[in-house]
C-alpha positions in Angstrom: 0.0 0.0 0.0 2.6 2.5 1.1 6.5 2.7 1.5 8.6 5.5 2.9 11.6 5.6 3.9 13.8 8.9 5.4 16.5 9.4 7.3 18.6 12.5 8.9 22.5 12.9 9.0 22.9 15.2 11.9 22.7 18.4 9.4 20.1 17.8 6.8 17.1 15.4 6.0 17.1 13.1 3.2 13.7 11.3 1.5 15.2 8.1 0.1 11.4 7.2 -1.3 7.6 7.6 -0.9 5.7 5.3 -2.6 1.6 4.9 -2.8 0.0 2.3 -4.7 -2.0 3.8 -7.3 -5.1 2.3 -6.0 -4.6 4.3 -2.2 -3.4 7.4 -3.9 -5.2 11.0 -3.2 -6.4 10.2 0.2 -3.6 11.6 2.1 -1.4 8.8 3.0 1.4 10.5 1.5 0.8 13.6 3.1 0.7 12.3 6.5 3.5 10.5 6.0 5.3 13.7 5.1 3.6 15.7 7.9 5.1 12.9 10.6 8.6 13.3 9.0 8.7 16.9 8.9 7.6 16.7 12.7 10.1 14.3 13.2 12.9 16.3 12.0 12.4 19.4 13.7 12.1 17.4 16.5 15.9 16.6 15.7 16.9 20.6 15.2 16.7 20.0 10.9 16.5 22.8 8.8 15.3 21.6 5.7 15.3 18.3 3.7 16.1 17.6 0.3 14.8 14.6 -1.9 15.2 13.7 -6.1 12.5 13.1 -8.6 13.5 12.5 -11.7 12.6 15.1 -14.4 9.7 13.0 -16.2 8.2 11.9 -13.0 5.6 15.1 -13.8 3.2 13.2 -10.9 6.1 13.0 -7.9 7.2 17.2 -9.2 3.8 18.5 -8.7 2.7 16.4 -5.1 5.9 17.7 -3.9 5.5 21.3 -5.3 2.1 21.0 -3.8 3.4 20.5 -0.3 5.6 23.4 -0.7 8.6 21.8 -1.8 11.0 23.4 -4.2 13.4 22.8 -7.4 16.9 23.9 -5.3 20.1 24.8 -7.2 21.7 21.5 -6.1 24.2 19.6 -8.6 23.1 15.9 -8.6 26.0 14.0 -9.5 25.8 10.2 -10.5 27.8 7.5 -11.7 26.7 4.3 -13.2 28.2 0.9 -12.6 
């Protein structure tokens, strides 16, 4: 039904993934999910969080954009094996 997993270095928080199966999607499983990590991490002292979407995952952009999330001026760097 749902998967999330987060985490939190000491300095910043990181969303690893958020998944919602299609069929439980738009009634706010995801957003609690968010709200008990965000609650979470200021619990810790955290600032802010980052997380990736990849740029045709249109869906993922505009849930995160819609819970005030947005595009930073990070460099994502990668490597493939």
């Amino acid at each position: 039904m749902a998967a999330f997993w987060g985490g939190f270095d000491g300095r910043r928080g990181m969303i690893y993934h958020l998944a919602i199966d299609r069929d439980y999607r738009r009634q706010g499983i995801g957003k609690r999910l968010m709200q008990e990590f965000e609650l979470r991490l200021r619990a810790k002292g955290c600032l802010r969080y980052y997380l990736l979407v990849t740029k045709d995952n249109g869906e993922a952009v505009d849930y995160y954009e819609s819970i005030g999330c947005k595009v930073t001026n990070l460099h994502v760097l990668g490597k493939s094996l």
